[in-house]
C-alpha positions as CSV (number, residue, x, y, z in Angstrom):
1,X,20.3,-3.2,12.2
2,X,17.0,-4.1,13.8
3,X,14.4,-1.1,14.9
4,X,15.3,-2.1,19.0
5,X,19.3,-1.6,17.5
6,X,18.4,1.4,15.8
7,X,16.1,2.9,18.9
8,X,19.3,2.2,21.7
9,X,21.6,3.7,19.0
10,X,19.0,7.1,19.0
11,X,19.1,6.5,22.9
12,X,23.1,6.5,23.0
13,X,23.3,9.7,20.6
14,X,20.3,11.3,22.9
15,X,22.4,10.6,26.1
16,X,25.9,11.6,25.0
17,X,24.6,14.7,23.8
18,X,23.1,15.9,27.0
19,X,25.7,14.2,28.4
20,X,28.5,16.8,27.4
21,X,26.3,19.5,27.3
22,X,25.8,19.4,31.4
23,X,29.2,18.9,32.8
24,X,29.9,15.1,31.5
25,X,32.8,14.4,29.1
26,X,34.8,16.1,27.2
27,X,33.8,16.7,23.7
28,X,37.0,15.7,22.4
29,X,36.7,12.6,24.2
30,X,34.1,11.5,22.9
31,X,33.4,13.2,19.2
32,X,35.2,9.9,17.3
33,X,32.8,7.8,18.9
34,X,29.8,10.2,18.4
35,X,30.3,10.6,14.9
36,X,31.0,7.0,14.1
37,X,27.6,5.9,15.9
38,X,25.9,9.1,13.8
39,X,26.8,7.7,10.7
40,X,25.7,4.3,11.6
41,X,22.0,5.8,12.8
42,X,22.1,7.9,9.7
43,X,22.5,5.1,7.3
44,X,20.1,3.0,8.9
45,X,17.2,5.7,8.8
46,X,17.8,6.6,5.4
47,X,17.7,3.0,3.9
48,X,14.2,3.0,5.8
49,X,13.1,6.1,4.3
50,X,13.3,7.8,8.0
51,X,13.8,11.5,8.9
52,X,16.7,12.4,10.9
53,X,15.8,14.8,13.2
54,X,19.4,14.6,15.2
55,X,21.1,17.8,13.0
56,X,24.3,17.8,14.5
57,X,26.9,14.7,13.2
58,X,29.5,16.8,15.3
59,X,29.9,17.7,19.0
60,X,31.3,20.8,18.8
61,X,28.3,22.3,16.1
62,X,26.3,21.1,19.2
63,X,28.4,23.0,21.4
64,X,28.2,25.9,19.2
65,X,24.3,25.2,19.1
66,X,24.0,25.3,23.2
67,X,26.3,27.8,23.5
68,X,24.4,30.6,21.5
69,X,22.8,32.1,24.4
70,X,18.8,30.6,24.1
71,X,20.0,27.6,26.0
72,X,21.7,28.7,29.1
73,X,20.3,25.5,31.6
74,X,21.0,21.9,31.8
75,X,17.4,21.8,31.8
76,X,16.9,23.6,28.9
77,X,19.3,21.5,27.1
78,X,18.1,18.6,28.4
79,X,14.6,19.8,27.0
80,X,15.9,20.1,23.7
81,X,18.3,17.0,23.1
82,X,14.9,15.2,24.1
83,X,12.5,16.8,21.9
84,X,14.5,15.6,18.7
85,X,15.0,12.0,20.0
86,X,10.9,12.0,20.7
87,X,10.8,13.1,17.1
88,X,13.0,10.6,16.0
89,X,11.8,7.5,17.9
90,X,8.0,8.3,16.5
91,X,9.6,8.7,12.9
92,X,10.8,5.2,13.4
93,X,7.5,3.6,15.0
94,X,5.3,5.0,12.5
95,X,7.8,3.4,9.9
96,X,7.8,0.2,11.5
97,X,4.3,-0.2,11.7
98,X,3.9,0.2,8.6
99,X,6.0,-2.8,7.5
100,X,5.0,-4.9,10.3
101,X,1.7,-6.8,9.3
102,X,-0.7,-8.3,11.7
103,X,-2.9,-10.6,11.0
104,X,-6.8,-9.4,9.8
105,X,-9.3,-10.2,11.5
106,X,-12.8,-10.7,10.2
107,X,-15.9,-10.1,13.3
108,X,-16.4,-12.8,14.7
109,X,-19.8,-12.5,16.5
110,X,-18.9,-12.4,19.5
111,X,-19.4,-8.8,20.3
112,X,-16.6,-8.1,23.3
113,X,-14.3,-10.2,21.2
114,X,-14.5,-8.3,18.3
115,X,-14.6,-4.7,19.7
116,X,-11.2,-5.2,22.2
117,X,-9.4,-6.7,18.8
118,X,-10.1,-3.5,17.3
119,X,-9.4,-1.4,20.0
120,X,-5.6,-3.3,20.5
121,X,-4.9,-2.6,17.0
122,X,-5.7,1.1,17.2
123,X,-3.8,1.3,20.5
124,X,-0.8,-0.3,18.5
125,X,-1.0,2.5,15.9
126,X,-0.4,5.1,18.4
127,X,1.7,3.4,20.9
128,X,5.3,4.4,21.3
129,X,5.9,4.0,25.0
130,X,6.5,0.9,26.6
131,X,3.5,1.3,29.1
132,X,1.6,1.8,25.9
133,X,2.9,-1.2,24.5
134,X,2.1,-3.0,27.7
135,X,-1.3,-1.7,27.3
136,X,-2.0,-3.0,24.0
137,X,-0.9,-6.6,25.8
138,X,-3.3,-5.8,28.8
139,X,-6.0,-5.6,26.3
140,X,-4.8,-8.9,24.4
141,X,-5.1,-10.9,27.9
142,X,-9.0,-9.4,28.0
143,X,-9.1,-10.8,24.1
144,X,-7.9,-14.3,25.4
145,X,-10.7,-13.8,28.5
146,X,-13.4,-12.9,26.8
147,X,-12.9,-15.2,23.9
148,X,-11.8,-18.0,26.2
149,X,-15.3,-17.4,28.3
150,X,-17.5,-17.9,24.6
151,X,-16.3,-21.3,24.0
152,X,-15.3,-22.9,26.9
153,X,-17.8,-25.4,28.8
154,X,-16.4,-27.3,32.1
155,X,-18.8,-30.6,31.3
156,X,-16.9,-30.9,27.6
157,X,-13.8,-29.3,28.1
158,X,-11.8,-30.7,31.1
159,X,-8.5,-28.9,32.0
160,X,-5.8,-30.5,31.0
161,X,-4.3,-30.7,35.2
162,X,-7.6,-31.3,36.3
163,X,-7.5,-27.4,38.4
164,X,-11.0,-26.1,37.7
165,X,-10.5,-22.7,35.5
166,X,-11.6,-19.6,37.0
167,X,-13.3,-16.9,35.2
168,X,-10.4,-15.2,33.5
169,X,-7.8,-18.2,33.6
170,X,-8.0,-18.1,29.8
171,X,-5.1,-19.9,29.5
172,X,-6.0,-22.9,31.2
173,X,-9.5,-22.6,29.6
174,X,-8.1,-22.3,26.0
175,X,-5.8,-25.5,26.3
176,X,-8.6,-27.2,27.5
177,X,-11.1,-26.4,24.3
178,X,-8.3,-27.0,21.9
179,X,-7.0,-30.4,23.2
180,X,-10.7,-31.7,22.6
181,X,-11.9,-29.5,19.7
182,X,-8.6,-29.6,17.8
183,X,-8.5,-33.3,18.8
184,X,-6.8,-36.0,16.3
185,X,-3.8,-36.8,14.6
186,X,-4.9,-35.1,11.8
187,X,-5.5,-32.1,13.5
188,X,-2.0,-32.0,15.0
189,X,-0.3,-29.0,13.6
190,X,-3.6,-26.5,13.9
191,X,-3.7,-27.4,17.5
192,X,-0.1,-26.8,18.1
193,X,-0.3,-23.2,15.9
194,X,-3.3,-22.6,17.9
195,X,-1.3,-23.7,21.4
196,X,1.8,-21.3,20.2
197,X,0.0,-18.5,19.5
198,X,-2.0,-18.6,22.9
199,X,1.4,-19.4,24.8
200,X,2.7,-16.5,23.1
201,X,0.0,-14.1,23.6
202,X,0.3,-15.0,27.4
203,X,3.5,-14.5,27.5
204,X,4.4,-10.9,26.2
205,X,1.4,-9.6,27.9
206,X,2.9,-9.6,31.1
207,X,6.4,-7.8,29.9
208,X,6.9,-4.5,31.7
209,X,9.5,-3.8,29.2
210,X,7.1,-4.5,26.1
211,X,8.7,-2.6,22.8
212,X,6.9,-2.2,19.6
213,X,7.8,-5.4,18.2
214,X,6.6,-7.1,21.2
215,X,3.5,-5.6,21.2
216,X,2.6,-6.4,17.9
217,X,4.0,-9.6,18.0
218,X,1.0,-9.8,20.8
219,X,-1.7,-8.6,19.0
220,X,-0.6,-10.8,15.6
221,X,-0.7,-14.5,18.1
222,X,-3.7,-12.9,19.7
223,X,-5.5,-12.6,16.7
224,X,-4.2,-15.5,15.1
225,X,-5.3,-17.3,18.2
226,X,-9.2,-15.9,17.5
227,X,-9.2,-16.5,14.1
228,X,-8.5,-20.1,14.8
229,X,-10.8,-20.7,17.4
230,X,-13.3,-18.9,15.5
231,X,-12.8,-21.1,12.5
232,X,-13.8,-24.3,14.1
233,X,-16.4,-22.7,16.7
């Protein structure tokens, strides 16, 4: 199962349980289902080491849970189902991260450069919304800018469609320094790593549905993309 599996999994277990706790389905309608997809979830988090903050495996304990008297609004229920999944979801970024690995990145001297990588690595350590995840690619497009602005010259690097780059067209600027400075049969495969990783930076910058894996994903062909450039610079 792969951490966006296991995360719609937590979602479908958050749902069902508020959704039979204010006036959906029937527990009995449900519980087979509910418990087979608990198990599933369980497994997965505990081959990865993760806390399972979801307590009940069965409906009706749930039931019992809600039913105690401290919980007495949909809201309030609501409130709670959704504080465990929050739990649960950070239990399972913080895991990720850990055994996702992006690439280092070593200063490169050119001060704006240098100071947003760092910045969109901390920002993926914390993120676990997808507006933060967008965020971190936000910052990788001002990377890409700023590091796309320190090499580029218009008299030796002519765009490849002949459009003159703006400012912050760093797409159209970066194709245009690595099609001359990455120039040579022998330099083929650098310059189409080097293309990849700044098509792929572009690219998941601009998802409004960024998840974690995306986002570093982002930061890992952002960097990758510096380091490069920075090697032959």
């Amino acid at each position: 199962m792969t951490t966006e599996e296991l995360l719609q999994a937590v979602d479908w277990i958050k749902v069902t349980m508020i959704a039979v706790a204010t006036g959906g389905p029937r527990i009995n309608e449900v519980n087979a289902e509910f418990a087979k997809k608990y198990d599933e979830v369980a497994e997965e988090l505990a081959s990865r080491g993760v806390k399972n903050t979801f307590p009940y495996r069965d409906l009706w304990q749930w039931y019992e849970r809600w039913s105690s008297g401290d919980m007495p609004s949909w809201q309030s229920r609501r409130s709670f189902v959704n504080g465990l999944a929050d739990e649960l979801i950070l239990n399972i970024r913080e895991a990720s991260a850990g055994s996702i690995t992006v690439a280092t990145h070593e200063p490169t001297g050119w001060a704006r450069v240098d100071r947003t990588v760092t910045e969109a690595r901390k920002r993926l350590e914390l993120a676990t919304t997808e507006e933060q995840f967008q965020a971190v690619g936000l910052l990788c497009r001002e990377i890409l800018i700023s590091l796309a602005q320190a090499v580029f010259d218009p008299e030796r690097h002519p765009t490849l469609d002949g459009v003159r780059a703006s400012k912050t067209d760093a797409k159209r600027m970066l194709e245009a320094y690595i099609a001359v400075e990455f120039a040579g049969s022998g330099n083929e495969h650098t310059r189409r790593h080097a293309r990849a990783a700044c098509d792929l930076a572009v690219h998941l910058q601009h998802k409004r549905t960024a998840s974690f894996r995306e986002a570093a994903a982002c930061v890992e062909a952002t960097t990758s993309t510096v380091n490069l450039i920075a090697i032959r610079s």
